[in-house]
N, C-alpha and C positions, 0 to 999 in steps of 0.2 A: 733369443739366443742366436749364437752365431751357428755359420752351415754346419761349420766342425763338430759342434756342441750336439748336434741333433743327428749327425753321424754318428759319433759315439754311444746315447742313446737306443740309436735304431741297431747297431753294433752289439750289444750286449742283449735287445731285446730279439733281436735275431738268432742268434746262438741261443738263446731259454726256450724259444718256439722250434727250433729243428731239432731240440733234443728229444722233444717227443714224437720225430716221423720216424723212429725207431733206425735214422744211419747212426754208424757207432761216429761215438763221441769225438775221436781224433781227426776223423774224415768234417764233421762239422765244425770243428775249431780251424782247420785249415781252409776250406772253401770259404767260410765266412771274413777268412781273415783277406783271402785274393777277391772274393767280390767289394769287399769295403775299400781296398786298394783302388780298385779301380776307380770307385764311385769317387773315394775321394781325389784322385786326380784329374777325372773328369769336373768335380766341383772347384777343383784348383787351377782348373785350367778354363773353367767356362765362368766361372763370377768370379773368380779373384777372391776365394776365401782366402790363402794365403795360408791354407792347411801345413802347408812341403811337406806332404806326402805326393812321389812318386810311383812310376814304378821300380825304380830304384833302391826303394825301398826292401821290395823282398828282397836284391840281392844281399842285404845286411842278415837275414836269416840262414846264410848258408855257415857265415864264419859264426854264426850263435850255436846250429845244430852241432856243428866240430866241437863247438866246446862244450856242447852236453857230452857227447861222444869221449872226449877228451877228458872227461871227470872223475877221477879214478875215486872218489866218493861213492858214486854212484854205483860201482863195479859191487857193492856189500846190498844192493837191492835182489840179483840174481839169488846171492848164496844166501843171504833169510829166507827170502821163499822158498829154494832146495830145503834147509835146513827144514822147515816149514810144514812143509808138504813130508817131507822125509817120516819126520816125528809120528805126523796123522797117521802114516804108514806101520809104524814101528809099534803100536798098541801099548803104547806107553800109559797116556790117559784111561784104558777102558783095565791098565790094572791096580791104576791108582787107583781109580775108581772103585773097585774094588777091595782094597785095602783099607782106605778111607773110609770105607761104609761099614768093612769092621771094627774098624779101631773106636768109632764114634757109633755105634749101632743104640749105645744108651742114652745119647743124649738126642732130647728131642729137636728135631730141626737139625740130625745130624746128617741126613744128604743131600739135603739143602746146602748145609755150609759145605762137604765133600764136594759139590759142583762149584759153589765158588773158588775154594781153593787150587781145584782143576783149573779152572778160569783162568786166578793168575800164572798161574805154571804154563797154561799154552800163551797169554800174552805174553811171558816171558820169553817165547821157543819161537811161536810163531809171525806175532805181528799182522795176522791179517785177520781180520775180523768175521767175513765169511766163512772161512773156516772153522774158525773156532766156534762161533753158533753154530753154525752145521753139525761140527763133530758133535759137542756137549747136546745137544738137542737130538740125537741118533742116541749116545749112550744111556744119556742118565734120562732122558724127558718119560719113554713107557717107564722106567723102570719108579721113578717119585709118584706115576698117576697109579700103577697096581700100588704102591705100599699109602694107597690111600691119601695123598699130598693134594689141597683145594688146586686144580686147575689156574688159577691166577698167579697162585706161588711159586708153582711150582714152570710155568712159562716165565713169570719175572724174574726169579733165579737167572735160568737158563738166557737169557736174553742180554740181562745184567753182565753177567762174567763172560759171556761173549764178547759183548765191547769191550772188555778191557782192552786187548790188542791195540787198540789204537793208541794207547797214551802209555802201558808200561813198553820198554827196552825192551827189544830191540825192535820198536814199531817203523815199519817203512815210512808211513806219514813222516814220523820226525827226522829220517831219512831227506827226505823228501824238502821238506820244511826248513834245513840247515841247508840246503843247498841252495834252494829259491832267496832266503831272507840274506845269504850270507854270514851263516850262525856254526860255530863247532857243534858239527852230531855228538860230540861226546858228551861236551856242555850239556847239548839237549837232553842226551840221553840220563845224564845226573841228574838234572832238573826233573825231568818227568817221573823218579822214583818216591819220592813223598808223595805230591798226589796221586798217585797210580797206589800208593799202599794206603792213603787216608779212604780211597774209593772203593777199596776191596771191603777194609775195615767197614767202614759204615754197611756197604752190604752186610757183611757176615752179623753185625749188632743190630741191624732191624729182623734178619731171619730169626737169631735168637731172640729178641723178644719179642716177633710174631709167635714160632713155637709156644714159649710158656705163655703168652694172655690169652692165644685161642690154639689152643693144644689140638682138637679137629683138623685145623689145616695141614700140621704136620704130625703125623702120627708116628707111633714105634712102630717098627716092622717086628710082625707077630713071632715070636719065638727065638729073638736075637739075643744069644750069646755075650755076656761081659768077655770086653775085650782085654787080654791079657799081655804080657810078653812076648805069644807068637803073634800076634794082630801087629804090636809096633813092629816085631821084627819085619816082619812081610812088607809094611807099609816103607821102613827103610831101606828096603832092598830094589823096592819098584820107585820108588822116590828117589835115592842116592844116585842113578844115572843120568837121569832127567836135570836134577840139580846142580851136578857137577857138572855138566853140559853148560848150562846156562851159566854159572860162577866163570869158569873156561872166558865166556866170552864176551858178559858186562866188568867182571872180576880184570881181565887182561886190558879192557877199553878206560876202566875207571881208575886203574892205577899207571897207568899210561907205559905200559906194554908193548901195548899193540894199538894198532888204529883201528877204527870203522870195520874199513876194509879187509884187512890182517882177521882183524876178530870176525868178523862174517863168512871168513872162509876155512877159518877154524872152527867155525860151529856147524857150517854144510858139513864137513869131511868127519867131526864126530857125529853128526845126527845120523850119514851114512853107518859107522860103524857101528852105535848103536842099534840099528836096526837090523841090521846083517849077524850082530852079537846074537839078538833074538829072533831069528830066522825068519825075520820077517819083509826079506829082501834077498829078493830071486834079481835074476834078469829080466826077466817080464816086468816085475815090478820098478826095477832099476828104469828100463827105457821109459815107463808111463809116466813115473813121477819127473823126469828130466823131460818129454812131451809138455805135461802140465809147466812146471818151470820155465822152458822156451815160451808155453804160448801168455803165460801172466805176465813175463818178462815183455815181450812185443808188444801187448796192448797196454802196459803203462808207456814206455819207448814211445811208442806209437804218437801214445797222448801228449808227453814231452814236446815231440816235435807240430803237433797241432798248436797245443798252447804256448809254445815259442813265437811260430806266425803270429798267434790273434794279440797279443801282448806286445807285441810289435806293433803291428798293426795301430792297437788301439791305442799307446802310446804316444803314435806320430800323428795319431786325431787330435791328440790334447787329454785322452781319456783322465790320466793320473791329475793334472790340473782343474779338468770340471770334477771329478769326485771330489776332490780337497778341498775347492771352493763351494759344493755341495753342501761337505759336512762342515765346513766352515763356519757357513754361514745358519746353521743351526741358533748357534750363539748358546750353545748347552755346558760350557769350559770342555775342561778336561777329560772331568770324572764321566761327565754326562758325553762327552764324545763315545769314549770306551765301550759306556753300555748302550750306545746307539750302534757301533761297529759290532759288537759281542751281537747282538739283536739280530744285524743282517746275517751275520755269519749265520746263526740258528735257523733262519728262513732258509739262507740260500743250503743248507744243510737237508732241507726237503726235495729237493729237484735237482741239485748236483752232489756227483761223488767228491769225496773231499779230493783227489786227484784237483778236479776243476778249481776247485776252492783256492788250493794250497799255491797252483799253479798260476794262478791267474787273478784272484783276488787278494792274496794276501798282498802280493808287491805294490797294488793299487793303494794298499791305508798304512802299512809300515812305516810309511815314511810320516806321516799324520802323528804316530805313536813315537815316534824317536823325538819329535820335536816337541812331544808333549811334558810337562811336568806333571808327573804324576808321583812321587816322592818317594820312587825305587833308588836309592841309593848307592854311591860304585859298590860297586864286589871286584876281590882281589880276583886277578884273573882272568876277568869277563870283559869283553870289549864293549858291547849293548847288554847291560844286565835287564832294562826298561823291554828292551825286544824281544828277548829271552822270556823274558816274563807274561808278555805278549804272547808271543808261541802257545805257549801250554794254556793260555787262556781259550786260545784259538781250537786246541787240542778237545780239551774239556768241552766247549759248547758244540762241538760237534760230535761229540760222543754223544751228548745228550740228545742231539737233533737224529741222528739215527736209532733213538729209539721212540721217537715221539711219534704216537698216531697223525694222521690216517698213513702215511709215504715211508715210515722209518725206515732205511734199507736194514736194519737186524730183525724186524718184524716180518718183510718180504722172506729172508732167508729161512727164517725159523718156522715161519707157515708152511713152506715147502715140506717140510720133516714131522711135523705134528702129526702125528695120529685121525686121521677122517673126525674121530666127534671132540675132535675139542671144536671148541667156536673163537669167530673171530673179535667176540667181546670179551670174553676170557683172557686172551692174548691182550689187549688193551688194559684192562683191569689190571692186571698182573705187570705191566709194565709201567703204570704211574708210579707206584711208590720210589721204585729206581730213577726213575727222572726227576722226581724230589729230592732223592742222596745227591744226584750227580749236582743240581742246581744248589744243594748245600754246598757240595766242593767247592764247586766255583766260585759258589761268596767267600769261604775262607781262604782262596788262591789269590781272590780279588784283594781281601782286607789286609792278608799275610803274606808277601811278594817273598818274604824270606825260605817258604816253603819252596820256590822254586828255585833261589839264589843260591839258598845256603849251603848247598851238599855241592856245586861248582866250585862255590868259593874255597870253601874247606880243603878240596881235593889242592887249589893251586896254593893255599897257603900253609 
């Protein structure tokens, strides 16, 4: 191979080995990108690789940072996570929760399914996946282990509806993702509602018929009350603000309203007054949750302008041409290209945050996928229906790799919050079955592109 080729290489095996000397991850993407610089002009200048990479180079990263800076897209990542963080605040959840656990109190496996449907309501609100296992893992996880719920179920629940955030509306990832591939967030954001509601689905149909074939795992809660007219009412009253919040601002984005943007900042400024409606927003509270917001904001920002550098960098090695001719040369077509790409993604889903991912490896095999025939068909509308479609592949197997043992980051989060005796095999246990639903999505995302097409196309025709 040529010098460049094995720069590249060393390039990307470099940034995998500093991520675990514990510098944050920005600081590594950037230093690694100005040591490569260097090397490679020193190899451009001392054997005649014939790399053109100088140092000159970096000055092309200043007019790239302005134009993250300059991305008024971007401006709807601040106000989700306000909105976000606001919600967690607002005790929205812990009286769903509640409500839900009356209204469903006779059906077996009914706070089982009351957490998943929590689930999708903060992937709806919130978007960020720590979160939302944190919260659901503090409310509901003592409350399924007293009312008797097996330890495996009752962590895969919680673990399961956690991730959602990543793949329903209003997820930053796909924030994130339309911005890097060059994709409409709205688009995105359409697309990801089928499988984000087949993924909840299939959760909530394995709970129930785990409940009825092994009724031990989830049992009635002793002495529970049929739930009547006050239980729906209750359940409407703590559910209709939460709803209309979120309608507010997929509702405004999907019928073309409002943008991203516009709708991000209309769902900060209600989550605020929700919270404030239910006294659950002082000043104190006000400055902590806008602290928190400032510092997630910065450390993704942060990461932006790291993974700006190193994609740069690795660019002007050649990196995007050795991958291609990499996976090229496989000689697997199309279909077997996909699940070779789909594959790495799940790996590199163990050792990097999808930030990295999204940032830095999607733009390296995109262009791989555009060029492929894979017999996604135009949709009215969509400029890369094929990409598109891609995305949410990308979305999906990363959802799944964060729950896969031994590394998942939703398993790291939700250990944190467990209870001292549950065990760390339990946790595992309890989260295969959901990495089985997730990898069934995937094959119907795989086989049925229309599931992610079709709700774009609709909206533009």
């Amino acid at each position: 191979m040529a010098i460049e080729e094995w720069l590249v290489l060393a390039m990307l095996a470099s940034f995998i080995l500093l991520l675990f000397s514990g510098f944050p991850v920005a600081w590594v993407l950037g230093g690694v990108a100005v040591l490569f610089t260097a090397l490679g002009y020193l190899a451009d200048s001392t054997l005649d690789a014939a790399t053109g990479l100088d140092y000159n180079t970096l000055g092309l990263l200043v007019g790239r940072i302005f134009a993250i800076m300059d991305n008024w897209v971007l401006v709807a990542i601040p106000m989700f996570i306000l909105m976000g963080l606001t919600l967690e605040r607002s005790g929205v959840a812990e009286r769903m929760m509640g409500s839900l656990q009356q209204l469903l109190g006779n059906v077996r496996g009914g706070l089982a399914v009351s957490v998943t449907l929590i689930g999708v309501v903060l992937a709806a609100s919130t978007g960020i996946i720590g979160a939302s296992v944190v919260l659901l893992g503090v409310i509901s996880l003592p409350l399924m282990l007293r009312q008797g719920y097996a330890a495996p179920l009752a962590l895969g629940t919680v673990a399961g509806a956690g991730c959602l955030g990543i793949l329903i509306p209003p997820s930053i990832m796909l924030v994130i993702m339309g911005d890097t591939l060059g994709l409409s967030v709205g688009d995105l954001f359409m697309a990801a509602v089928f499988p984000g509601l087949l993924l909840g689905a299939l959760y909530l149909a394995y709970i129930l018929v785990t409940a009825t074939l092994r009724p031990g795992q989830a049992p009635l809660p002793a002495g529970t009350a049929a739930a009547g007219p006050i239980g729906l009412g209750r359940l409407l009253r703590d559910l209709l603000p939460a709803a209309a919040l979120i309608l507010a601002v997929l509702g405004s984005i999907f019928a073309g309203i409002a943008t991203v943007t516009e709708a991000s900042g209309v769902g900060a400024a209600g989550a605020l007054l929700l919270a404030w409606g239910r006294r659950r927003l002082d000043l104190q509270q006000l400055a902590s949750v806008l602290q928190q917001t400032l510092g997630t904001t910065a450390y993704l920002f942060a990461i932006f302008v790291g993974a700006t550098a190193f994609s740069l960098v690795l660019r002007e090695l050649g990196g995007d041409e050795l991958i291609e001719s990499l996976l090229s040369g496989l000689g697997l077509g199309d279909w077997g290209l996909i699940l070779v790409v789909l594959s790495l993604v799940f790996i590199l889903g163990f050792f990097l945050d999808w930030i990295e991912i999204t940032l830095i490896v999607l733009p390296l095999l995109a262009p791989l996928v555009v060029d492929m025939d894979l017999g996604v068909g135009p949709a009215a509308g969509i400029d890369q229906p094929q990409l598109l479609w891609f995305a949410l592949l990308v979305a999906l197997t990363l959802q799944t790799s964060f729950l896969t043992p031994p590394v998942g980051f939703a398993l790291f989060y939700l250990k944190g919050v467990c209870p001292p005796e549950v065990r760390l095999a339990d946790l595992y246990r309890g989260v295969l079955p959901f990495i089985l639903l997730q990898l069934l999505a995937l094959g119907l995302v795989l086989a049925f592109p229309a599931l992610v097409t079709w709700l774009p196309a609709r909206a533009y025709g």
